[in-house]
C-alpha positions as CSV (number, residue, x, y, z in Angstrom):
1,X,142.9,77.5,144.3
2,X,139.5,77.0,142.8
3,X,137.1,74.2,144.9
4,X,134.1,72.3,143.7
5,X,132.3,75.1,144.9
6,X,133.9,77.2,142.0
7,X,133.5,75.1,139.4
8,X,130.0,75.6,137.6
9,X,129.0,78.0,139.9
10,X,129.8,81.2,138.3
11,X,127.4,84.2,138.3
12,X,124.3,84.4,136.0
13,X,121.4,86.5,135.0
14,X,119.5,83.9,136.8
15,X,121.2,83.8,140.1
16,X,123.5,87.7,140.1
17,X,121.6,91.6,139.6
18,X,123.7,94.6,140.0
19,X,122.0,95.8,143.3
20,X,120.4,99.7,142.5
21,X,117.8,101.6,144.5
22,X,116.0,102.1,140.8
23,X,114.2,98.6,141.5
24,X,113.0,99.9,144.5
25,X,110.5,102.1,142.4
26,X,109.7,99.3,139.9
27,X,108.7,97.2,143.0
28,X,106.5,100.1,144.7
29,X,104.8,100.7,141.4
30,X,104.0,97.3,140.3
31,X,102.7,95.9,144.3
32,X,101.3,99.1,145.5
33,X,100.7,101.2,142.6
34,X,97.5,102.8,143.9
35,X,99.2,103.9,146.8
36,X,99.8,107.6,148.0
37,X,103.5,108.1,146.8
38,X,103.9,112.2,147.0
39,X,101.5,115.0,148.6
40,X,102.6,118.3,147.6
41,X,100.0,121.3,147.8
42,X,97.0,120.1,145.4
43,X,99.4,117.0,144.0
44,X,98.4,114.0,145.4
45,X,100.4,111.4,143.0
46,X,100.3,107.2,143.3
47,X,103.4,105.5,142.8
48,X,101.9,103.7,139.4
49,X,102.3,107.3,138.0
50,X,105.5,108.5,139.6
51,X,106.8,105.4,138.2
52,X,105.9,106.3,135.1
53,X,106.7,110.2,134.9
54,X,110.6,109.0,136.2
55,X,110.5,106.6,132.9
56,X,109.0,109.7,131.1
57,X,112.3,111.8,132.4
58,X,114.5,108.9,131.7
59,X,113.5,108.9,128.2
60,X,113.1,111.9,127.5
61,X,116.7,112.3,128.7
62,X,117.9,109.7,126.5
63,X,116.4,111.9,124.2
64,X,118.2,114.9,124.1
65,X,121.8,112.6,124.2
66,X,122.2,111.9,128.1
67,X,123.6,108.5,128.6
68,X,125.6,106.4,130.7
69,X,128.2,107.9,132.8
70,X,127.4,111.9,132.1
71,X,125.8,114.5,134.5
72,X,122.6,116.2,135.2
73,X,122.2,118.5,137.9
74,X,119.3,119.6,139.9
75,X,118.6,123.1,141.7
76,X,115.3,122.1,143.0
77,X,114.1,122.5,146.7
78,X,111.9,119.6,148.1
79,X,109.5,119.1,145.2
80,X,108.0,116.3,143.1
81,X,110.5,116.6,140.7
82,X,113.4,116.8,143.0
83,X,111.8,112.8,144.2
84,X,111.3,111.8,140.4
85,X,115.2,113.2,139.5
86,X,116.7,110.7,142.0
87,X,115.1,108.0,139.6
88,X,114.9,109.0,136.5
89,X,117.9,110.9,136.2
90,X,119.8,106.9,136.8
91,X,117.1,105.1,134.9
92,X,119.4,107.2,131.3
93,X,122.2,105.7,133.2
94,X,123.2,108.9,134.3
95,X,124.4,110.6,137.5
96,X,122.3,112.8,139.6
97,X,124.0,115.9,140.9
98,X,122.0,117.5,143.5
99,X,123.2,121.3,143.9
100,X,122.7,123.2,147.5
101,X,119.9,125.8,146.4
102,X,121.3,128.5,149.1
103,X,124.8,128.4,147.4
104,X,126.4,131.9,145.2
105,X,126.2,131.0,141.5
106,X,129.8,131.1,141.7
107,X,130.1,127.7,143.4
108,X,127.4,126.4,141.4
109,X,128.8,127.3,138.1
110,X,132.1,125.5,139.3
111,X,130.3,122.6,140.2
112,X,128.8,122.5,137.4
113,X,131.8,122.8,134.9
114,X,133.7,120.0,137.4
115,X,131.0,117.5,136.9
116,X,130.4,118.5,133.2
117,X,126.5,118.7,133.6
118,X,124.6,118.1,130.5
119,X,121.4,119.2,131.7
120,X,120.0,121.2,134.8
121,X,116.7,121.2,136.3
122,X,116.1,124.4,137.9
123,X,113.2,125.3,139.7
124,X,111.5,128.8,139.0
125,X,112.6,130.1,142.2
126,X,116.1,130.4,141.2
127,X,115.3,131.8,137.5
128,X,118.3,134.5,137.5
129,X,120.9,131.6,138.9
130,X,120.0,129.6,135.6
131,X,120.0,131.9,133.2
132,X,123.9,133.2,134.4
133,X,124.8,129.3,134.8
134,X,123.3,128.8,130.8
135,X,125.7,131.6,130.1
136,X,128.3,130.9,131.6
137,X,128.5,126.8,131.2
138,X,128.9,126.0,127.8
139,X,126.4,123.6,126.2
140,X,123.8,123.3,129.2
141,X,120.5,122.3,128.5
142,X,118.4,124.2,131.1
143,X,114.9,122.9,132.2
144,X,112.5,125.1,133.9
145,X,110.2,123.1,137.1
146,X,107.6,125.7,137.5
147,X,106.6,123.9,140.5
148,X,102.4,124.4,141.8
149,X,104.1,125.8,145.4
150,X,106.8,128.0,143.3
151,X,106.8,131.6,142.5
152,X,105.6,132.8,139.2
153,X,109.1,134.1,137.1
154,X,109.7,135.5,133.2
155,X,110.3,132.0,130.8
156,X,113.5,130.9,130.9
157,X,115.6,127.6,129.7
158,X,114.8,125.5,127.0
159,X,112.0,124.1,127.9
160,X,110.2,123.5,130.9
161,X,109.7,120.3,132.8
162,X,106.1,118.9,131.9
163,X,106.9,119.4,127.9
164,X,110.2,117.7,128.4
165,X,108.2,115.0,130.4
166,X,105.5,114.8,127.6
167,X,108.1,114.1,124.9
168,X,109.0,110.7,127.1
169,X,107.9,107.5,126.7
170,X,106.2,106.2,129.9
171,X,106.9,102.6,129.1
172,X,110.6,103.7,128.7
173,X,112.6,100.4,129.0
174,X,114.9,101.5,131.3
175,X,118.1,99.5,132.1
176,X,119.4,98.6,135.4
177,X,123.0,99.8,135.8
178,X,125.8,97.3,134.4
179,X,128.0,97.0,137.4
180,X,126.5,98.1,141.1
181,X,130.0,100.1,141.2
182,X,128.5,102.3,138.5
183,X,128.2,106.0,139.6
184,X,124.3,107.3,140.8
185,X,124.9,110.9,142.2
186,X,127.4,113.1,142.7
187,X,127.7,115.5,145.7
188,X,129.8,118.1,146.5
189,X,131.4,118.9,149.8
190,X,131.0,122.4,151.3
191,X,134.3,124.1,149.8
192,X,135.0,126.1,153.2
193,X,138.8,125.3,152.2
194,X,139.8,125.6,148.5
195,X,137.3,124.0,145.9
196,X,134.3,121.9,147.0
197,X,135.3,117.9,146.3
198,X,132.9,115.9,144.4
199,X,131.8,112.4,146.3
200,X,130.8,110.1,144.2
201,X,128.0,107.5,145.0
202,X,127.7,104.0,143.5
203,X,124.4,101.6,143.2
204,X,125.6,99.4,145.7
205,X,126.1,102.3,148.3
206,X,123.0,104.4,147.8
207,X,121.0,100.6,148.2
208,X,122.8,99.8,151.0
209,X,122.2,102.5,152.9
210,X,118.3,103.1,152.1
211,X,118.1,99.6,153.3
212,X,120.1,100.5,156.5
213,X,117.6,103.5,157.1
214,X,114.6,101.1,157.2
215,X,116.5,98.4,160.1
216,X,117.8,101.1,162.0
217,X,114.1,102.4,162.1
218,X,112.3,99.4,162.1
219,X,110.2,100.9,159.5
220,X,107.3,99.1,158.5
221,X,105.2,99.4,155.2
222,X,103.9,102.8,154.4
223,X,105.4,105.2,156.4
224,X,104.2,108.8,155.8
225,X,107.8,111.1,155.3
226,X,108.2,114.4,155.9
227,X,111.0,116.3,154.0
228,X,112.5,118.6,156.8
229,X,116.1,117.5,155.4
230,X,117.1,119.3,151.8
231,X,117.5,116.4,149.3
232,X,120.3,117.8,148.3
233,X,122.2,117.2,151.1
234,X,123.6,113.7,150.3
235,X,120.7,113.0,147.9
236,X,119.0,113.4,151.5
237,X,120.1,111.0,153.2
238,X,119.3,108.1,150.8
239,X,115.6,108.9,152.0
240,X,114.0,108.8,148.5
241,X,115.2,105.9,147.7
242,X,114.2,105.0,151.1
243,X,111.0,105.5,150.8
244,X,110.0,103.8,147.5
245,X,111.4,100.8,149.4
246,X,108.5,100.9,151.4
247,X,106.1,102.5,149.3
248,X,105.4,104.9,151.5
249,X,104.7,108.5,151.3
250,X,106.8,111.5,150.1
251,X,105.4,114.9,152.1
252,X,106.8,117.8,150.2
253,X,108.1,120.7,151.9
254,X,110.1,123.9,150.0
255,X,110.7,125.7,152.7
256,X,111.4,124.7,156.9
257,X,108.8,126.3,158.7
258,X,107.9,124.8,162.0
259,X,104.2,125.6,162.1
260,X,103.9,124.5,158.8
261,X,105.9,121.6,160.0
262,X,103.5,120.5,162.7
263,X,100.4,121.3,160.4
264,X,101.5,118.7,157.7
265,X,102.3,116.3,161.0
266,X,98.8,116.5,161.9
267,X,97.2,116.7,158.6
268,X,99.0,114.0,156.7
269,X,99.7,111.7,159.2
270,X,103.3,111.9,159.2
271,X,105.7,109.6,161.4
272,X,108.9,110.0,159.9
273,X,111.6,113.3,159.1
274,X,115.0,113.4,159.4
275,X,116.7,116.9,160.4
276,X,119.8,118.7,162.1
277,X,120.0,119.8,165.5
278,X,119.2,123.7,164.8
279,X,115.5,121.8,163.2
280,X,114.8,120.0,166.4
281,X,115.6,123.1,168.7
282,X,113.4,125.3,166.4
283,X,110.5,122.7,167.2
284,X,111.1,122.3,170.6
285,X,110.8,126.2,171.1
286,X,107.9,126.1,169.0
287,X,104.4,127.3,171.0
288,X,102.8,124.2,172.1
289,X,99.5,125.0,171.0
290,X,101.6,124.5,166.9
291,X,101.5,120.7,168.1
292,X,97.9,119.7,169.4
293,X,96.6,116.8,167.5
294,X,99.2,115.3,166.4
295,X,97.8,111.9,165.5
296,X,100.5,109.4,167.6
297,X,104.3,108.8,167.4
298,X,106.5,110.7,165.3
299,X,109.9,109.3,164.7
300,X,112.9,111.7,163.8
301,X,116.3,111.5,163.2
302,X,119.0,113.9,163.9
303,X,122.5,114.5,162.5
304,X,124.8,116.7,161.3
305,X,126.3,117.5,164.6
306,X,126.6,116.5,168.3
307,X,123.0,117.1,169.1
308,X,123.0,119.1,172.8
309,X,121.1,115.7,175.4
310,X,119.1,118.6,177.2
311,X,117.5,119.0,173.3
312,X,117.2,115.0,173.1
313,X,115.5,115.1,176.5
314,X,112.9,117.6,175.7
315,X,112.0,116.0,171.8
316,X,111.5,113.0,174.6
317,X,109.1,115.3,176.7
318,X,107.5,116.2,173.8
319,X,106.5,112.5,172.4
320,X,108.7,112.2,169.7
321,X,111.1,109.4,169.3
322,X,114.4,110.7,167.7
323,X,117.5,108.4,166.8
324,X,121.0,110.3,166.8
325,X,122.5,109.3,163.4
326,X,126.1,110.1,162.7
327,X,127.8,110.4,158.9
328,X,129.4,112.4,156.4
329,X,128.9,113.3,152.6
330,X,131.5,110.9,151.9
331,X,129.4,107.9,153.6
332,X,126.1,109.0,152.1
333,X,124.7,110.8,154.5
334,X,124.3,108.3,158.3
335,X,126.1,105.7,158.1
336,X,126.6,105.3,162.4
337,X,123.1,104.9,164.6
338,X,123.5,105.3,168.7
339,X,121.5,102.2,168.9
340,X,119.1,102.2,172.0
341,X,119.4,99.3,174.5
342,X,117.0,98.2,176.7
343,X,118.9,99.1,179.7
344,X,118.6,102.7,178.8
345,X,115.0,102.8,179.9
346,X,116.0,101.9,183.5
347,X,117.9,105.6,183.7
348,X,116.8,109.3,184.4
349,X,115.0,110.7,181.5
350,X,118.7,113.4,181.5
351,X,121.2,110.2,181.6
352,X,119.1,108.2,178.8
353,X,119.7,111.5,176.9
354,X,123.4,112.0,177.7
355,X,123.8,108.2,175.9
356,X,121.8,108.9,173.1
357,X,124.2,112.1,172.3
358,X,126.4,109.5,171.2
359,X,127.3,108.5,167.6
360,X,127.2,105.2,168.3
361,X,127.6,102.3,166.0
362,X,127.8,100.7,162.6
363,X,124.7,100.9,160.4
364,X,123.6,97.5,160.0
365,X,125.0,97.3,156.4
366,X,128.4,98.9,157.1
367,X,131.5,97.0,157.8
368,X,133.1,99.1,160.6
369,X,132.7,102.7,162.6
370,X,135.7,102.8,164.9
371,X,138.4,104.8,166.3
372,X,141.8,104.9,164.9
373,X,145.1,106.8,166.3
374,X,145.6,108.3,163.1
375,X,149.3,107.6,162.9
376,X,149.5,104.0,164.0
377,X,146.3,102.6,162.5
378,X,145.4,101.1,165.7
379,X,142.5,101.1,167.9
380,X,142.3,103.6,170.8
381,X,141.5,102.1,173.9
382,X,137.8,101.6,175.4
383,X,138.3,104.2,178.0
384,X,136.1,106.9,176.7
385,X,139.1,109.2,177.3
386,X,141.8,108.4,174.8
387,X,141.2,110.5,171.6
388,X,141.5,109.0,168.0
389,X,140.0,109.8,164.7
390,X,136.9,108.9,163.6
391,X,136.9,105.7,160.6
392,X,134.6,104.3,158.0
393,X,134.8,101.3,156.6
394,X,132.4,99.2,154.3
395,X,130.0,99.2,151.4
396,X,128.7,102.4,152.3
397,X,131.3,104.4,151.6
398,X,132.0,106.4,148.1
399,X,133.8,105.6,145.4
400,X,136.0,108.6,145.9
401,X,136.3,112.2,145.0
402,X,136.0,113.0,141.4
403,X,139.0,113.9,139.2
404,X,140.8,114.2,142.5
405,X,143.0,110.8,142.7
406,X,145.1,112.5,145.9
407,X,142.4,113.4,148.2
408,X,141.3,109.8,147.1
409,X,144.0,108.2,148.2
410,X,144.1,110.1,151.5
411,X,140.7,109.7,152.5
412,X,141.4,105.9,152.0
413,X,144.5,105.7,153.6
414,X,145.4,102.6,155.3
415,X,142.1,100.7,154.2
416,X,139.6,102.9,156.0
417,X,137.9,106.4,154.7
418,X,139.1,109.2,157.3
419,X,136.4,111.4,158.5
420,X,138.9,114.5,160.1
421,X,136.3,113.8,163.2
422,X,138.4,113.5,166.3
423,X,136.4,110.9,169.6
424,X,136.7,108.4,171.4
425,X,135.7,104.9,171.9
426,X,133.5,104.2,175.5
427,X,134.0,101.5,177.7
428,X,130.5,99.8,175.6
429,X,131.9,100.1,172.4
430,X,130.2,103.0,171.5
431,X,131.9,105.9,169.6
432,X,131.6,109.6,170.7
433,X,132.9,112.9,168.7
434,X,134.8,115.0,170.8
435,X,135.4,117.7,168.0
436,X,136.9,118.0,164.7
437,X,140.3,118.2,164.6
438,X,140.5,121.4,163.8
439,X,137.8,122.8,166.2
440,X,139.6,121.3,169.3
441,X,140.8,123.9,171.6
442,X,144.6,123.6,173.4
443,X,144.7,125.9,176.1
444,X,148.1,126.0,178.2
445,X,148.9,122.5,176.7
446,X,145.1,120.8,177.9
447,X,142.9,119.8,174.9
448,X,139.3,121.4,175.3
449,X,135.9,119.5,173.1
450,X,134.2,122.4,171.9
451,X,131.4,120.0,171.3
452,X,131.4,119.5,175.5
453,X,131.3,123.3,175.8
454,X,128.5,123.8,173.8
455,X,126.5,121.0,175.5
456,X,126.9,122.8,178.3
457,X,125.6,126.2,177.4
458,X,123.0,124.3,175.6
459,X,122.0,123.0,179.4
460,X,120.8,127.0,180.5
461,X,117.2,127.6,179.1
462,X,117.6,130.8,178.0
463,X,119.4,129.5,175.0
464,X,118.5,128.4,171.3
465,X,121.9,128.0,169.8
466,X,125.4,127.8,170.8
467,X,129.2,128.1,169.2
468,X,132.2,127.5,170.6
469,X,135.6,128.0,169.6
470,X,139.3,129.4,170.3
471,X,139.7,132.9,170.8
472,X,143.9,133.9,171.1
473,X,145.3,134.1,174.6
474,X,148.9,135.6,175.4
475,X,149.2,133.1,178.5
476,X,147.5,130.3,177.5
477,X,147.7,130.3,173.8
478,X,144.3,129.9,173.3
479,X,141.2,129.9,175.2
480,X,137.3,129.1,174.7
481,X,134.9,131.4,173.9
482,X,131.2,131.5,172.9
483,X,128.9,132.5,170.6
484,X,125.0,132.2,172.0
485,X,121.6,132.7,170.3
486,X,118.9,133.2,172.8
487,X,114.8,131.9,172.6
488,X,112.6,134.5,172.0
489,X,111.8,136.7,175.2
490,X,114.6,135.4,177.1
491,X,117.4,137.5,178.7
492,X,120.5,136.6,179.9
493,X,124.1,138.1,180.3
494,X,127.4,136.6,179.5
495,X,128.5,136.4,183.4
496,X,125.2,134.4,183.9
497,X,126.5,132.0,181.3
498,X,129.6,131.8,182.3
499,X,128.7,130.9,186.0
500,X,126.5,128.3,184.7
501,X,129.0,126.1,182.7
502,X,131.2,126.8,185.9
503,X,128.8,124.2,187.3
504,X,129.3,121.3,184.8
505,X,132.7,122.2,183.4
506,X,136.5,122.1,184.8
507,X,137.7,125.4,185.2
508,X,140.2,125.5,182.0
509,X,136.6,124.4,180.0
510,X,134.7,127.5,180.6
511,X,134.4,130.1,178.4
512,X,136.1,133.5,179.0
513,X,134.4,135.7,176.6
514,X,130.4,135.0,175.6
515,X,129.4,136.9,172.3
516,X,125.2,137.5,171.9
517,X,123.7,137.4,168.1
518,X,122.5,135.2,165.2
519,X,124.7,132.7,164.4
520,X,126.0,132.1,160.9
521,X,124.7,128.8,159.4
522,X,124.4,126.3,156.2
523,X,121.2,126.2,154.3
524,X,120.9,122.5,156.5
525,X,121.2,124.0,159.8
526,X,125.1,123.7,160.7
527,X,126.9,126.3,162.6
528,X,129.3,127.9,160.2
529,X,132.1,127.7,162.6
530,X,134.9,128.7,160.3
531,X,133.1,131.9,159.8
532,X,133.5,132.3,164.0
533,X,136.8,131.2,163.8
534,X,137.9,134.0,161.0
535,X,135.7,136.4,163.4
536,X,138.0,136.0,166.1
537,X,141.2,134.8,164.3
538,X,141.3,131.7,166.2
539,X,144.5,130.4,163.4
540,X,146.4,133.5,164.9
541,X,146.4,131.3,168.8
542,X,149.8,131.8,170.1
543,X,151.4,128.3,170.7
544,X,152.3,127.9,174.2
């Protein structure tokens, strides 16, 4: 029943603005327009001028007939253009679909075709992948970045991306999106399992959680960001849109190399990246020499799975401050922070990293993180012990899965989005993964974390990386076994290994087989542990 605090009070273009991450840009460029906005090579470009080269792409855009609601995709690595896409590409009211660079042109030509790209921007580097996509997808527009870090390559597309930026106007009078709920990017899942899914973002979310990146941080004006993370992995964590919140600084990087890494630390002042867990390790195991100079505190974050706590302890030793972030694709990237607590700093350098292994808690502008028996609906119980699934809930969550109304509706069930991670909830309220549900181990009826397995190898320093998963058993059904990448000049041997998780694990935990080599991963750092799993036909377990 309406009140008096209904009547006369309805919304307004005085009082009500669809929330978008577009006016972040607007804002940067009209209060600090002088200011450093993108270092890449020899371009060192202020945010009056990125401003106005995203209007330029809007336009343009417009242009050549992309409105509101269609697609334009972007195989770009961390460049300029890949920064100006995120805005411009929404400012024509379209929807930015960043594509993984490291996937076949197979997948890429069916992501295309599912989100019915108009245009694609594709940077020189992958020349041959756009010329077979403009064959094969009818009625793309293809747009050549020949990028001042890129590799040289034979014309190809329809044009290339300064000439379609010169045809735009730079005063372009972009419009903010009608409805916050209107689509900004589109994402596709991996696709281990049957055709990738499309997530789709909305105004509201990406906002929401570029806003939650700066609390979680405490990030003050200016920061100076390093792009260790691919923006293409959930439009990179909502980072760009991040940092034109704060009008800080966008360090271009094509390519993760970790004395290239520490060189652009030290030379450009950088105090913020975001990576995964194989990034960290790689700069931990770095020579230390790669890291003298560094000018003062550099924070990181780290996510996209459990990160080992002996790896958290030595970023520590190292004098970098890294925050464990926990999310998926379908909640835009983190959307969980293990928040730090005072308390912490009263523990053993070990036990402060054991708690920040966790996942943690709500982002400050999501609703809910918790963990859910997955049949009931209800919460597990605070014991640390009890296993549930993983649940979202909030603002910062997608719209859904395009053209795809039953995984929708799954992924939603019950009023929460369903992540497929299986953890628990500790005694503090604090959530930790224990595995996905299908990477849990049941051996003679006992569930086994492969996630706690891992840790545990992770604990010997001989090694770099570490994979764990079932192996078939004819006793036990099925039974743990690893798969170990070693530092550089180390040496160790399988019964070694072995011995040492007999230290920290129960007996049933330990590994009964340890497998030496590279392990396969994702062009973000995951462990590709469905290609392990095929390796030793872990679905063929005999049920006990």
């Amino acid at each position: 029943m309406p009140t008096d605090y209904d009547t006369g009070l309805a919304r307004n273009p005085a009082n009500y603005v669809p929330i978008t991450p577009l006016d972040f840009i607007a804002r940067a460029a009209e209060v600090y327009g002088d200011r450093l906005a993108i270092v890449h090579g020899t371009v060192r470009q202020n945010w009056r001028d990125t401003y106005a080269r995203c209007r330029r792409l809007a336009s343009a855009l417009t242009r050549a007939g992309v409105g509101k609601g269609d697609t334009v995709a972007a195989l770009l690595p961390n460049t300029p253009a890949m920064v100006e896409a995120h805005f411009g590409v929404p400012m024509a009211g379209a929807v930015l679909n960043a594509l993984n660079i490291r996937l076949d042109a197979a997948n890429l030509v069916f992501m295309l075709r599912h989100g019915e790209a108009k245009v694609l921007l594709a940077d020189t580097e992958f020349a041959d992948a756009a010329r077979q996509m403009a064959r094969e997808v009818r009625g793309l527009k293809v747009i050549a970045v020949e990028d001042v870090l890129g590799p040289d390559a034979e014309r190809f597309g329809d044009t290339d991306y300064e000439s379609f930026l010169a045809s735009g106007d730079p005063e372009f009078d972009w419009k903010m999106p009608g409805d916050e709920w209107d689509a900004i990017a589109l994402n596709y899942t991996s696709g281990t399992t049957g055709d990738p899914k499309g997530v789709v973002y909305h105004h509201r979310g990406a906002a929401m959680n570029a806003i939650s990146n700066i609390l979680e941080w405490d990030m003050a004006k200016h920061p100076v960001y390093l792009w260790t993370l691919p923006m293409f992995h959930c439009n990179g964590w909502c980072f760009p849109w991040t940092v034109a919140a704060r009008a800080g600084v966008n360090v271009c990087l094509r390519k993760f190399e970790p004395k290239l890494v520490f060189d652009l630390m030290r030379d450009e002042g950088v105090t913020h990246y975001c990576a995964a867990p194989i990034v960290h390790t790689a700069l931990v195991n770095a020579p230390p020499s790669w890291r003298e100079g560094l000018r003062g505190p550099v924070r990181g974050m780290v996510a996209g799975a459990p990160p080992p706590a002996a790896v958290l302890a030595q970023m520590e030793a190292m004098g970098f401050d890294l925050s464990h972030v926990y999310g998926l694709t379908e909640v835009y990237g983190p959307a969980a922070v293990c928040a730090e607590q005072d308390a912490w700093h009263t523990v053993s350098q070990e036990e402060r990293a054991v708690l920040k292994a966790r996942q943690g808690v709500r982002y400050h502008l999501q609703s809910g993180v918790t963990v859910l028996d997955p049949d009931t609906m209800q919460p597990v119980p605070r014991d640390g012990e009890t296993i549930g699934e993983i649940m979202f809930r909030g603002n910062i969550c997608m719209k859904g899965y395009l053209k795809n109304d039953k995984a929708t509706r799954e992924a939603f069930a019950g009023g929460w989005f369903h992540t497929g991670d299986l953890g628990v909830c500790m005694p503090d309220g604090y959530i930790k993964i224990k595995d996905r549900s299908k990477d849990i181990i049941i051996s003679g009826g006992e569930n086994i974390s492969s996630v706690e397995v891992e840790d545990a190898l992770y604990r010997h320093p001989a090694v770099l990386a570490a994979a764990v998963v079932a192996q078939p058993d004819a006793k036990w059904g099925e039974t743990p076994c690893a798969f170990v990448e070693l530092k550089d000049g180390a040496s160790v041997t399988a019964e070694e290994l072995i011995a040492h998780c007999r230290t920290l694990l129960a007996g049933f935990k330990v590994p009964k087989a340890v497998y030496f080599g590279p392990l396969p991963k994702t062009s973000t750092g995951k462990i590709q542990k469905f290609e392990l799993r095929k390796k030793m036909q872990s679905n063929a377990a005999i049920d006990v």
